[in-house]
C-alpha positions in Angstrom: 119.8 58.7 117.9 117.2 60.4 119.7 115.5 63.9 120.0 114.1 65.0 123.2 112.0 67.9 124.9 110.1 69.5 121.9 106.1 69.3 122.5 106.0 70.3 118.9 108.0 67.8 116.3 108.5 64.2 116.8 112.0 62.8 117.3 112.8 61.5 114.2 111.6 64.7 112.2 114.2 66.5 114.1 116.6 64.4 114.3 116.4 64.5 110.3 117.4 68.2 110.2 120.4 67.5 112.4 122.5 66.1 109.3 123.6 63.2 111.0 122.3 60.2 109.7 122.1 56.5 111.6 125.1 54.2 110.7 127.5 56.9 109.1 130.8 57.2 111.4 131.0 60.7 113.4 133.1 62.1 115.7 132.7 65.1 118.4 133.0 67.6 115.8 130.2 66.4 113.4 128.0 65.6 116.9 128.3 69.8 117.5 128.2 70.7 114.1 124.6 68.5 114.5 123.8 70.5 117.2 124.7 74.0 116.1 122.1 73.3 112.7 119.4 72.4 114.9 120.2 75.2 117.0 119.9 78.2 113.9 116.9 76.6 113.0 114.9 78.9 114.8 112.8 76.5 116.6 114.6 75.5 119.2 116.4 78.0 121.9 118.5 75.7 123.4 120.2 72.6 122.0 121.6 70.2 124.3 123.8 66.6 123.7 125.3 63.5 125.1 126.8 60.8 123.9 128.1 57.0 125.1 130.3 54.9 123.0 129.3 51.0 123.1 130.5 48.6 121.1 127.6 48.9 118.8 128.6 52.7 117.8 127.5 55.9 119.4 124.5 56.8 121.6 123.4 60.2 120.7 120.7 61.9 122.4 119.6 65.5 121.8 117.4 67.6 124.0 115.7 70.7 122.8 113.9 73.5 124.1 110.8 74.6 122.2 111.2 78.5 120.9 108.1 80.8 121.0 106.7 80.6 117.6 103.5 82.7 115.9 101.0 82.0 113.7 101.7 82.0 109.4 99.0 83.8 107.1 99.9 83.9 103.1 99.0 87.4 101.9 98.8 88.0 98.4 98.8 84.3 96.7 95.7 83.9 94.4 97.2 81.1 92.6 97.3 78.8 95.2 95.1 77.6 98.1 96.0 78.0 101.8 96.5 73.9 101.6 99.1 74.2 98.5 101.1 76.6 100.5 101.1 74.9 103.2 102.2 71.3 101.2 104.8 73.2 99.6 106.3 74.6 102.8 105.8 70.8 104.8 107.6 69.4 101.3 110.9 71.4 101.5 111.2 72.7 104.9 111.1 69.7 107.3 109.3 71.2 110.2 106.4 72.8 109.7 102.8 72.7 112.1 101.3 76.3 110.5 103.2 78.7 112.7 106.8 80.1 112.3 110.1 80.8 114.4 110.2 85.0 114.0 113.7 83.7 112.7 116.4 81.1 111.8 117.4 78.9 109.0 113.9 77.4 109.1 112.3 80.4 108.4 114.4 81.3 104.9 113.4 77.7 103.8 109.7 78.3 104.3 110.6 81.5 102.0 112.7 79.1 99.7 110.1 76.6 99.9 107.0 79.5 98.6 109.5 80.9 96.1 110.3 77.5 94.6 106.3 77.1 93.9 105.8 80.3 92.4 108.6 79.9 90.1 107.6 76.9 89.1 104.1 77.9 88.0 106.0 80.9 85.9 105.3 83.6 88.5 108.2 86.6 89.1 108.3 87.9 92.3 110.4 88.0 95.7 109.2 85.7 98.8 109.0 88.0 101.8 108.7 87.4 104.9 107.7 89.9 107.8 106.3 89.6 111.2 103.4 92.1 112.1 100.2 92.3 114.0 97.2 90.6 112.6 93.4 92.2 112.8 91.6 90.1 115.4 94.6 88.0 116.2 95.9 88.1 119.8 100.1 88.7 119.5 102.1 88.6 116.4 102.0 86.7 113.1 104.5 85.7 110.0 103.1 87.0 106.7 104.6 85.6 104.0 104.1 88.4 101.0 105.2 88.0 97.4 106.6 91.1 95.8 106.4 90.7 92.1 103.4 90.7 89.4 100.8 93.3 90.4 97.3 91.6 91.3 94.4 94.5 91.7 91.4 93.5 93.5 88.5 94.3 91.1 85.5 93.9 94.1 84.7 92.6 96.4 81.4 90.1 97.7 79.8 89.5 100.6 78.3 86.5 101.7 75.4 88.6 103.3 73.5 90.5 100.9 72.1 93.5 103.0 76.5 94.4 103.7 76.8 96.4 100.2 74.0 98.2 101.3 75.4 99.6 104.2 76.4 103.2 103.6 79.3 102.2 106.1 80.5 99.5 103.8 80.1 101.5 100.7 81.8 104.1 101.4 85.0 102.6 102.7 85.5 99.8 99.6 87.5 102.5 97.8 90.1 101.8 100.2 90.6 98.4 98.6 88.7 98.0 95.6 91.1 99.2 92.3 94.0 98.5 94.8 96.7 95.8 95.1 95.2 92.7 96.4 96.3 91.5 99.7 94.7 89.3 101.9 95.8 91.5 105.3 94.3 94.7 103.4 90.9 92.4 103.5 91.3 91.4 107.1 91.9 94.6 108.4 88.5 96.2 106.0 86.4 93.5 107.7 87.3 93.5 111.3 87.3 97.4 111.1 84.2 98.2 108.7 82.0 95.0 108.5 82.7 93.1 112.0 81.2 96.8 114.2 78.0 95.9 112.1 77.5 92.6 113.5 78.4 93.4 116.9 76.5 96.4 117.4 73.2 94.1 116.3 74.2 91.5 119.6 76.1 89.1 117.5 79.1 88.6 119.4 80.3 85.8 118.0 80.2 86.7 114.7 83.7 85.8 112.6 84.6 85.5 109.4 85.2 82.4 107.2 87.7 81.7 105.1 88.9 84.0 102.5 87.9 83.3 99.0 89.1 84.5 95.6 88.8 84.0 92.0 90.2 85.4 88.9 88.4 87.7 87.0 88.3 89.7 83.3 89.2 87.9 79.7 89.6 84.5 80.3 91.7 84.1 77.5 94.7 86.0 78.7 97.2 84.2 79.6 97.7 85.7 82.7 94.9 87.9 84.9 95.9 90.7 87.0 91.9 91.1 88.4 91.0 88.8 91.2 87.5 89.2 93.0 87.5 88.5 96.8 84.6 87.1 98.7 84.3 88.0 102.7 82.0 85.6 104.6 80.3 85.6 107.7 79.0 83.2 110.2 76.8 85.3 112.7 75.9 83.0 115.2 72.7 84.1 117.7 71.9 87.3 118.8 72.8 87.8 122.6 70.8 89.8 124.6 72.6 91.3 127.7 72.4 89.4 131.1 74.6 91.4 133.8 77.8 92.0 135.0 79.5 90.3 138.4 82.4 92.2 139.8 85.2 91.3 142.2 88.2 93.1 143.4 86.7 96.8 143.1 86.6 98.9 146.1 87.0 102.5 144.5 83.8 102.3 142.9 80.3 99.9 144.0 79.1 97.5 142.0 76.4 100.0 141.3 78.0 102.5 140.2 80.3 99.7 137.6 77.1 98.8 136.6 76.1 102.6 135.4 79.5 102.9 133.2 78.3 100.4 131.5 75.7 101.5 130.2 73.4 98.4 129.4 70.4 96.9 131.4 69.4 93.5 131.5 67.3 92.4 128.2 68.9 94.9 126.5 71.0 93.9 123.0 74.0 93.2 123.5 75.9 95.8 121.4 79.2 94.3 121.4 80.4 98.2 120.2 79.0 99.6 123.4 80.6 96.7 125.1 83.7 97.4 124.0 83.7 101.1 125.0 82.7 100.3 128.1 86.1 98.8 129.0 87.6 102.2 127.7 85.6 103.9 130.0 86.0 101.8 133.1 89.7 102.5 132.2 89.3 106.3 132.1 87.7 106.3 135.6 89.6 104.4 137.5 92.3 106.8 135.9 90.9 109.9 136.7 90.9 108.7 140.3 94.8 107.9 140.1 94.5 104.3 139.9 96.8 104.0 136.6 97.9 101.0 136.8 94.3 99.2 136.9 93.6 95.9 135.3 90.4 94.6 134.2 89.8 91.0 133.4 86.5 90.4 132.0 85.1 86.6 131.3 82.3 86.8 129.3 79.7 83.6 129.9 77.5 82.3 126.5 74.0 81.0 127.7 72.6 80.1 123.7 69.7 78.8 124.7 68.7 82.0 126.7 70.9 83.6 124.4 72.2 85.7 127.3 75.5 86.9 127.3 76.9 87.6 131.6 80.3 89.4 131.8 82.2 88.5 135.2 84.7 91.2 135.5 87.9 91.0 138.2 89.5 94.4 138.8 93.0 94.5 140.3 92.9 98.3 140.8 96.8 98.7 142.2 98.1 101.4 143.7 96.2 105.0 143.8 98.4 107.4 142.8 98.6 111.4 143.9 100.6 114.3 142.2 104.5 114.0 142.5 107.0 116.7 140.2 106.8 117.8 137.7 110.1 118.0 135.3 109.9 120.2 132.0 112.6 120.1 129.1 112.5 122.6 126.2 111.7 125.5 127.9 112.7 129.0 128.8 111.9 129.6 133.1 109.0 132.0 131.6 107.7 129.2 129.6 108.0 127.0 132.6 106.4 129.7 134.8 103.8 129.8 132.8 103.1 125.9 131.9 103.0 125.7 136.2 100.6 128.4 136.6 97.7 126.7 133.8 98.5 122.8 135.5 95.2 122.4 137.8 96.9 119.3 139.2 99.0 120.3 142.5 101.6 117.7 144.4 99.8 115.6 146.7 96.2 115.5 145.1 94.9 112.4 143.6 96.9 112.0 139.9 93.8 112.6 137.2 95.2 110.5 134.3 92.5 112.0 131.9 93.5 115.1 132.8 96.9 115.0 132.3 96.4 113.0 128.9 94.3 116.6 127.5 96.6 119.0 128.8 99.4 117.1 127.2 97.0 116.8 123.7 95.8 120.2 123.3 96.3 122.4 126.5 99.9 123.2 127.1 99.5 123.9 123.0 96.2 126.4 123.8 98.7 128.2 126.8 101.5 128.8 124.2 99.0 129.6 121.5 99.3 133.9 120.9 102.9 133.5 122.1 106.8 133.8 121.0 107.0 129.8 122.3 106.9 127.4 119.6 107.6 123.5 119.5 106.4 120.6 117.1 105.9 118.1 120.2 105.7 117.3 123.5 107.4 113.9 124.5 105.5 112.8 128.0 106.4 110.1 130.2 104.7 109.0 133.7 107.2 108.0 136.3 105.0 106.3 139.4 107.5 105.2 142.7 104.6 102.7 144.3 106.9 103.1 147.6 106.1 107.2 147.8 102.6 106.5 145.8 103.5 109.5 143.8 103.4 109.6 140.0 105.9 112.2 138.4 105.0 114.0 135.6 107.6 114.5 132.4 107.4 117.0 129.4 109.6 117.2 126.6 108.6 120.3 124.5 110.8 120.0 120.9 
């Protein structure tokens, strides 16, 4: 028997999971029944077979298709190292290459596999899993979490010793410190609190190591509930700024690109101001009715000059002017009066900007000293690229 198409197990690993084992007699039933357990795996989203009797015995060949998968992170496990999770999924669980099906059979044995472990070290608690955006991580992940014993983080290190001097730092580590301990709880505090430090001193490709914790309080208690947590960072050089190449603009020059963002050549390389730049680029190309705008930006490393050049492609789409508006939730005086304060007539170039304020705080300030009242306004954009025309939709509830 063979197992084709998967870029991600080898064929006998597969295979394995299918139940059906070399030599044993089996007939069409047991060679679907194969099929349908490697299909609820998870891994796979299709499962394909054929077969040809010879006097040998059967031929069996299976094709699979790979199934998007995501990345695993292990939240709140102090007992164990990354690599003991990890062995104890790879030892129960067949298939296993650090990411995840977002489900399947395969993922409640990797939940089996982690709840097996803890029991076994004499630790209560329910093996979760849940898919959820990571800090700094592009798409989706698997956390696995355990809910059981409470584990406070007591404090937390740094691997830099000017960070707990930072008034920025210090006065966010309430949010954690005293608090459950959980691993995603630490990611999110550095990528929001410590990594803005880094960048805005030119370090762009700052990132942080490996997580590491340790037990703390009376060692002879059989069982801590305190656990310290150490945050590292590898800096890496301090870029200085080296210029911007466009292509694909035509709403705005180069020049006046250039000006939104802010930096000249030589300066630092504030990866902050970098970042807001990208927000503002947005914002104007919105203001001027291109909605729909997309900016790619590459940025090019030069270490030994450390010199950091950004080439940016701009697919700025369709430019899109004023079509209806439609309000819901309304008397016709309400409406009268909404029309009358919209700056915005039908034809005129759509100002995205615009239209984002008046729906956060200026159809609130016209309704403000009267008998209208609603909790919020549900807003959608509705752009035809055949008329060009972007309608407007308000929902007052």
């Amino acid at each position: 028997m063979v197992v084709s198409g998967s870029k991600k197990f080898t064929s006998g690993d597969i295979a394995h999971l299918s139940g059906i084992e070399p030599g044993n007699f089996v007939t069409r039933e047991d060679i679907q029944a194969g099929a349908d357990r490697l299909g609820g795996l998870g891994w796979f989203n299709n499962v394909q077979y054929k077969f040809n009797t010879t006097r040998q015995g059967v031929e069996l060949e299976f094709t699979v298709e790979d199934a998007p998968t995501v990345p695993v992170t292990f939240d709140n496990f102090p007992w164990f190292t990354d690599q003991e999770l990890t062995q104890a999924i790879r030892g129960e669980a067949g298939l296993f290459d650090g990411t995840a099906p977002e489900g399947g059979d395969a993922l409640d044995k990797m939940k089996g596999a982690l709840q097996k472990l803890v029991t076994t070290r004499g630790i209560r608690g329910e093996v979760e899993a849940t898919l959820l955006a990571a800090p700094g991580v592009s798409g989706m992940v698997q956390q696995f979490h355990l809910n059981g014993p409470l584990i406070r983080l007591g404090a937390v290190e740094f691997s830099d010793a000017q960070l707990p001097t930072e008034k920025h730092i210090t006065d966010r580590l309430s949010d954690v410190v005293g608090k459950p301990y959980s691993r995603f709880t630490l990611d999110l505090f550095a990528y929001e609190y410590v990594r803005p430090i880094y960048l805005s001193m030119g370090y762009l490709r700052a990132h942080f190591g490996a997580l590491q914790t340790r037990f703390a309080g009376d060692p002879k208690r059989p069982s801590p509930d305190t656990v310290v947590a150490r945050i590292t960072v590898e800096t890496g050089p301090v870029y200085k700024w080296g210029g911007a190449t466009w292509s694909g603009n035509a709403a705005f020059d180069d020049a006046s690109l250039n000006k939104m963002i802010g930096l000249a050549a030589g300066d630092p390389a504030d990866g902050n101001k970098i970042e807001a730049a990208w927000i503002r680029l947005e914002t104007e190309y919105g203001k001027r009715g291109y909605i729909e705008a997309k900016i790619e930006r590459q940025p090019e490393f030069d270490d030994a000059a450390a010199k950091v050049l950004y080439r940016i492609a701009i697919a700025e789409g369709i430019q899109y002017r004023v079509g209806q508006m439609v309000i819901t939730g309304l008397s016709l005086a309400g409406e009268r009066q909404l029309f009358a304060s919209w700056a915005l007539p039908r034809g005129e170039v759509f100002n995205k900007q615009y239209y984002e304020d008046f729906v956060a705080t200026g159809a609130r300030k016209i309704f403000e000293n009267s008998a209208v009242h609603f909790e919020t306004i549900g807003h959608l954009l509705r752009p035809n690229p055949e008329t060009k025309l972007v309608d407007i939709l308000l929902d007052f509830q």
